[in-house]
Each structure stands twice: as C-alpha cells, then as structure tokens.
ZALO-36957 format. One record per residue (C-alpha): residue in one letter; x, y, z. Coordinates in steps of 0.2 Angstrom, whole numbers, padded with zeros to 4 digits, always signed. Layout:
<recs>
AXYZ...
</recs>
This chain:
<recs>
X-0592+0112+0525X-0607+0112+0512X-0615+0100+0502X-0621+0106+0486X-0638+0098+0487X-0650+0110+0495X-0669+0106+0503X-0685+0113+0507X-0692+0105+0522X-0708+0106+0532X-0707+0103+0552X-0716+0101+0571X-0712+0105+0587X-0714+0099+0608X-0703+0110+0620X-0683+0112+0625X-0672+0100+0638X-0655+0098+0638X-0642+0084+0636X-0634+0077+0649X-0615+0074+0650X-0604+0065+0659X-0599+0070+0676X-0587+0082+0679X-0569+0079+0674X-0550+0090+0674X-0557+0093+0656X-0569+0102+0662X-0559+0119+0666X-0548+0118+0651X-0547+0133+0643X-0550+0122+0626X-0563+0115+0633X-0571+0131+0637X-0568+0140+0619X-0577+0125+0611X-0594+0124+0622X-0595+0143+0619X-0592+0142+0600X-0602+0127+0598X-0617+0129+0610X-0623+0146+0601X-0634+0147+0585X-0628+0155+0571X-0636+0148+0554X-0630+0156+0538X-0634+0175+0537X-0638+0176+0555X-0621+0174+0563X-0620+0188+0575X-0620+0178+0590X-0602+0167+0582X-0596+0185+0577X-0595+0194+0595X-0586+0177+0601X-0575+0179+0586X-0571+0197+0589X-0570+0198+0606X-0555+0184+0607X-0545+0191+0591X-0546+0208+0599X-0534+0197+0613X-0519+0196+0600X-0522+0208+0589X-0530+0227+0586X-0533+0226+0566X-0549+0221+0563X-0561+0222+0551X-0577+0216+0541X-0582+0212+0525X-0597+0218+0519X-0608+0201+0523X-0602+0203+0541X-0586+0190+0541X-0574+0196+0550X-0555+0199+0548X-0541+0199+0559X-0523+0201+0554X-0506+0200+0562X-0490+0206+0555X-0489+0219+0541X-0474+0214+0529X-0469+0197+0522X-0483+0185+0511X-0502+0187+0515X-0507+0172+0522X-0527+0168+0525X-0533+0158+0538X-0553+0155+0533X-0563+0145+0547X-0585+0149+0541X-0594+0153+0558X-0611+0146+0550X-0618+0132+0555X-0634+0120+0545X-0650+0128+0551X-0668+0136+0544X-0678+0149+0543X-0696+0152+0546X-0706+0151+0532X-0725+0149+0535X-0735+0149+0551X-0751+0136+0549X-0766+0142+0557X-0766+0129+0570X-0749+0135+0576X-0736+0122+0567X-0721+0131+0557X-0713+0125+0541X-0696+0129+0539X-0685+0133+0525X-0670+0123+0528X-0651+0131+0525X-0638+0117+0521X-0638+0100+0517X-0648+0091+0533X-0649+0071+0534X-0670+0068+0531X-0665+0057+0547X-0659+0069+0555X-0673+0080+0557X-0688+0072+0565X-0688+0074+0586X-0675+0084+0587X-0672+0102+0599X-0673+0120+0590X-0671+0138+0597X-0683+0150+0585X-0672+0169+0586X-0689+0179+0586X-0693+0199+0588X-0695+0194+0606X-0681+0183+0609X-0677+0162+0606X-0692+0152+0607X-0689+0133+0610X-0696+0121+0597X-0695+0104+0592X-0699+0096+0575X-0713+0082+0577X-0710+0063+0573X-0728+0052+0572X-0730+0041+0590X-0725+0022+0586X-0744+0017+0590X-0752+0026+0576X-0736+0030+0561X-0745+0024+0546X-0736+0010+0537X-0733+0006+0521X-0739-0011+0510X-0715-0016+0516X-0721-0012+0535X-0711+0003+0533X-0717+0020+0542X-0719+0031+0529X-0710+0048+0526X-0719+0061+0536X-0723+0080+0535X-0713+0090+0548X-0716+0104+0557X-0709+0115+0571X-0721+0115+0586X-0718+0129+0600X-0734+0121+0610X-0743+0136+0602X-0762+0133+0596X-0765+0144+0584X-0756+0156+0574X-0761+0168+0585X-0750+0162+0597X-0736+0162+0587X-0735+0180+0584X-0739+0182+0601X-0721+0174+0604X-0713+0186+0592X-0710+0175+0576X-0715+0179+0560X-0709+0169+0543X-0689+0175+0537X-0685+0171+0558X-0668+0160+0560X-0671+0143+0567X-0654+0132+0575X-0652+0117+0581X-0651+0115+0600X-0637+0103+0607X-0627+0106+0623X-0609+0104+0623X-0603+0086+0633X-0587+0077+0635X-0586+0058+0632X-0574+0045+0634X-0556+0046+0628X-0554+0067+0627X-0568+0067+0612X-0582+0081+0614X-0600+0080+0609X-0610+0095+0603X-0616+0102+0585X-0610+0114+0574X-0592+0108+0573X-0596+0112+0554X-0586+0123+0556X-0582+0131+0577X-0569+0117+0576X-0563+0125+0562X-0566+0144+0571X-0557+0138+0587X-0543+0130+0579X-0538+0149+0571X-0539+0157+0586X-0528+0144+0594X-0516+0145+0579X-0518+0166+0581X-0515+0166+0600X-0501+0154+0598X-0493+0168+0586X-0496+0183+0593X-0479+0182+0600X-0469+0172+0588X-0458+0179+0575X-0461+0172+0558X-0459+0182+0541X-0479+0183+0537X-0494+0192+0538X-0509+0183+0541X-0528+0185+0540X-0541+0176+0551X-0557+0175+0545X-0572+0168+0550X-0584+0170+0535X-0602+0169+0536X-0616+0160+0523X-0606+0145+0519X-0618+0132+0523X-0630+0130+0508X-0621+0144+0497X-0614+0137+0479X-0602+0155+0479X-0596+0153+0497X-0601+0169+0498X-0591+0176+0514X-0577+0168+0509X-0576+0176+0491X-0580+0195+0497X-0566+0193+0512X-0553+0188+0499X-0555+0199+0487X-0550+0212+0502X-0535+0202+0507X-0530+0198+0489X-0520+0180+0499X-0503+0175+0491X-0509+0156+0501X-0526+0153+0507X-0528+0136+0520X-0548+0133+0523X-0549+0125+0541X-0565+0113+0540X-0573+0097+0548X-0565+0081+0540X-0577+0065+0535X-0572+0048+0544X-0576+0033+0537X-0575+0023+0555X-0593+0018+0560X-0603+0001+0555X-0610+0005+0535X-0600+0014+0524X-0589+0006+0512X-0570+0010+0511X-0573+0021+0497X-0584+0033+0504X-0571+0042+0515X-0555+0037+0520X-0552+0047+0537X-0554+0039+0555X-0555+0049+0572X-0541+0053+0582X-0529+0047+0566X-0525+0067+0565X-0529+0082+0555X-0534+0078+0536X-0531+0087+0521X-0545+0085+0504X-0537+0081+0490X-0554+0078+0479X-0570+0088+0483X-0583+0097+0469X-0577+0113+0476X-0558+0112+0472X-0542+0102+0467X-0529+0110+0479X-0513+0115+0472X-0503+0102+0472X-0485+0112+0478X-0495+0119+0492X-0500+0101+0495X-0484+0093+0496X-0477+0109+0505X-0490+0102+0520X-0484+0083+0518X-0466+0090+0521X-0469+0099+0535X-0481+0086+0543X-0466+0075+0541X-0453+0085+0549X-0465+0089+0562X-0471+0070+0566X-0489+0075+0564X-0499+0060+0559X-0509+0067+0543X-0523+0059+0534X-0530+0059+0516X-0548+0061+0511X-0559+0062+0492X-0577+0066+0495X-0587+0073+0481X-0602+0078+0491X-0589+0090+0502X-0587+0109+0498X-0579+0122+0504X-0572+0141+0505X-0556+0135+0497X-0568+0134+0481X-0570+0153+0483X-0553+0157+0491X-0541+0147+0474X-0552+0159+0462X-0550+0176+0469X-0540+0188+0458X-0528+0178+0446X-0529+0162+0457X-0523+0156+0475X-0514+0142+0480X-0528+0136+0493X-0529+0118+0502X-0540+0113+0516X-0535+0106+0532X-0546+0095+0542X-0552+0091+0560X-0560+0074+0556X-0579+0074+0565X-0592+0061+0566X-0610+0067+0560X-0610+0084+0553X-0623+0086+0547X-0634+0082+0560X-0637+0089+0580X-0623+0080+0587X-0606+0078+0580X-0591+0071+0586X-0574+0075+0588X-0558+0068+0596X-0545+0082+0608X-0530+0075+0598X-0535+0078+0582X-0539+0096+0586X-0522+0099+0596X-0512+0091+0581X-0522+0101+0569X-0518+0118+0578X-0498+0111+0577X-0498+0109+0560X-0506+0125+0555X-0493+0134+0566X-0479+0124+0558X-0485+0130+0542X-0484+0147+0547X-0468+0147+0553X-0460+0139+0539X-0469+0150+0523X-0458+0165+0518X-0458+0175+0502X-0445+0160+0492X-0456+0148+0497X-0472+0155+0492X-0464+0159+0476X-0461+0144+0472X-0478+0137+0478X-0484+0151+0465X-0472+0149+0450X-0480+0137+0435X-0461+0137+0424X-0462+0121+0417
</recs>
C-alpha cells in the first residue's frame, strides 16, 4: 500500500545487530512460517526488487511453468488457459531510499521512497546494496544529554543522516556506495504471543505470500478460470502504480483482486473514524481509498461468498491508502477491481504486525473466490444494463 504523500529526507548511521525473538516454538518449522521470514527479511525498495523477484519466481515455478515479466520486472504466473482471466496482484516493494549525497565527513542523505512516519526514522537499522555488496547503516538520533530543546521543552526536529562508521567520503567509496544506491530497512522476522509475527515489509510480502498460498492451493483444483499472479514492482511511492499498470495491460483481466496490508484501528490514539479494522477480526476489504471505488457487484460478490464460507470479513475507508487496484480498474475499458486485506499494525515503519488467522482466512477467501467466478458470473459482475 502507498500513501500519496512523498518526502525527501536526510539521515545518520551507527552499525547492524539483530532482533531478538522469542524462543523457539512448533511455529518455528511451519512451512508459513518459513515463506514469511524469507519474503519479509530481504530488501527490496521500489525499482530494486530482485532479491523479492527470485523468491517469487522460484516458488511459482513449483505450480506452474508459464511465466513471464513485464517490462519493469513484475512478474507473472498464470495457471489454466481457458475460462475468465482472473489477476491476483500482490507489489513485492517495500518503503525504502536511496542514496543521494555522501558529506565529506562520511554521513549519507537519503532520498526516501514511500510514505515513511518522521518518527519512524531516527535510530533505526539499514542495509546500503552497494557495488561491493550490503553495508549496514543506521540513521542517527541526537544523545538525550545534549538534544537541543525548544522555548515548550520539546527536542527539536533533527537532520538525519545514514552513518556506516565511515569518516570521510573517502571511506565511503571505499565500501562501494555511490549516490542512486538502494537503502532498506533492517528488521528480522520474530514470532510473538497468540500466532502473530513481527517483521517489516508486510506492505505488501503478506500480500506476495498469501498468492502463493492461494496459487499452491490451486495448482490442482479444478475451477473454470485462468488466473494471473503478479507480484508488481514500484508501488510504494509511485502515483501510476506503475508495475501494476504495465502487467495488466498484458493480461487484459476480466476481474482484478489487489492483496494488500489492511489499516487497524486497535491501539491507544486513533479515533473510531480513522480506520475501522482490528487484528485477528479477519481479512478486510477497502471500500473508500484515493486510489479507487471498487465495483460495487464484484463487492457484494465477496460479502456472498464470505458468508457462505463463514469467513469473518471486515470493512475499511482510509483516504491516505492507495493501491494497484487504482491502476488495475483503468486498464483497457475498465476492470472490476477490489482489494482484499490482511490487516497489519505499523506499516509504515520497521516493524509491523500481523496476526496467523488473519493470513490463513484471507488465503481461504481468495481461493473461494476462485472457485466460485465462471464466465456467467463475471458477466454479470461486468454488465452495467440498468
């Protein structure tokens, strides 16, 4: 998911550790478990996504030999060649930077990619993807004892800066980075209490692992469809979507469903209105967001079979949210195009939250979807007779 706002941000860094989890549980050798760590532990910031991209392929190419790439680098898996074209879009992108000038004295300003918290930012982990290899860094926050204060008592705003330990911008090169480098956030994978899972990036490798779930879950299932897996690229920070946009103009969809992060509204500060969806409530559809009004057949077509299925579905309007259904709904005359959500604490920020019910339920639904869309019914979703 993308907010529309964009911003240019300075930074400062210390050096690399990493999280520490609870200890070892059963969870720990789920084969969910495992697809999540891997797709949420590597970088991959808008337009620098290869690393999501091998995962992608290499576990598509498990149900199916058809696939292909846009010409950004998304990349498309199909399965079934008759019957309505169905796309499954889940962006492999992730809220990150790039360098964009190297001081003298060694510290890195960073052009950021996304929306990013100003909170968010200071004192947190980064990897560098440099000419010779990742280079830890960390973006610098002023010690307690010497923050200056405003007239309130309020520290005020700060400069940031990545900081590699380097000394001059010597030493920077030296560690093959130069400006145009992707920067990520560093954040290991942990599970917590109740079967919910720590880690960043779950804008949008929740989404990523729920299609391959929903595509390994089909590769043997009869159903009158074809449908196309995508995982798009430079969705973060983009107003076009762009992946999104170029893969579906190759598919031409009859039905497009975008699998994204929901927003819950379920920790102390936010009013009721800011976002109605809680965690572990299951999987969310938008109905409101800049980006699109979904159609409103396709819509109740997912409330129906939600119902018949007994999965618990919630609701959610957030204006800041956009995604690739904006792109998706205007490819050639228009698609039918609705997102379905895995509700996550904290996107936009190093470490998000998600809840293992949620994800399973959201997987079910999508399948149920699947299995229940054939040529009448996305006719009808299609037809505007009045």
């Amino acid at each position: 998911m993308r907010r529309m706002l964009s911003y240019l941000l300075p930074f400062c860094l210390a050096s690399q550790i990493h999280a520490q989890g609870p200890p070892p549980s059963t969870e720990d050798a789920d084969r969910v478990v495992q697809l999540l760590k891997e797709l949420t532990e590597v970088p991959g910031p808008p337009g620098y996504e290869e690393a999501v991209r091998k995962i992608m392929t290499d576990r598509m190419r498990a149900f199916t030999d058809k696939i292909s790439y846009d010409g950004l680098g998304s990349v498309i898996a199909q399965q079934g060649d008759a019957g309505p074209r169905i796309m499954l879009d889940a962006h492999m992108d992730e809220l990150g930077g790039m360098v964009r000038r190297i001081r003298p004295d060694g510290f890195i300003s960073m052009e950021m990619l996304g929306y990013w918290l100003d909170r968010a930012l200071p004192d947190q982990r980064w990897v560098i993807m440099g000419s010779k290899g990742a280079v830890p860094a960390v973006t610098d926050i002023w010690d307690a004892h010497i923050a200056p204060h405003d007239a309130q008592g309020q520290a005020q705003r700060q400069e940031l800066f990545l900081d590699t330990g380097a000394r001059n911008a010597a030493d920077v090169a030296a560690l093959g980075i130069s400006p145009g480098d992707p920067v990520a956030p560093v954040s290991d994978f942990a599970i917590l209490a109740n079967h919910r899972y720590l880690a960043k990036a779950w804008d949008d490798r929740v989404g990523c692992a729920v299609m391959l779930e929903v595509m390994r879950r089909l590769a043997k299932a009869a159903h009158p469809n074809q449908v196309f897996y995508v995982g798009t690229v430079q969705e973060e920070g983009s107003i076009e979507m762009r992946g999104a946009a170029t893969s579906a103009r190759i598919i031409n969809p009859d039905v497009g469903f975008s699998l994204e992060v929901g927003i819950p509204n379920d920790v102390p500060g936010p009013g009721p209105e800011a976002a109605q969806e809680v965690l572990g409530g299951g999987p969310g559809m938008m109905l409101y967001t800049f980006s699109e009004i979904p159609n409103r057949k396709l819509v109740a077509y997912v409330k129906r079979v939600a119902a018949d299925q007994h999965i618990p579905l919630q609701f959610d309007f957030v204006r800041g949210f956009g995604d690739d259904a904006g792109a998706i709904k205007l490819n050639g005359s228009g698609v039918p195009v609705t997102t379905v959500l895995v509700p996550a604490r904290s996107t936009h920020a190093h470490n998000g939250i998600i809840d293992r019910g949620d994800f399973d339920r959201t997987v079910d639904l999508l399948v149920a979807l699947i299995h229940n869309l054939d040529a009448a019914t996305v006719a009808a979703i299609k037809s505007f007779n009045p």
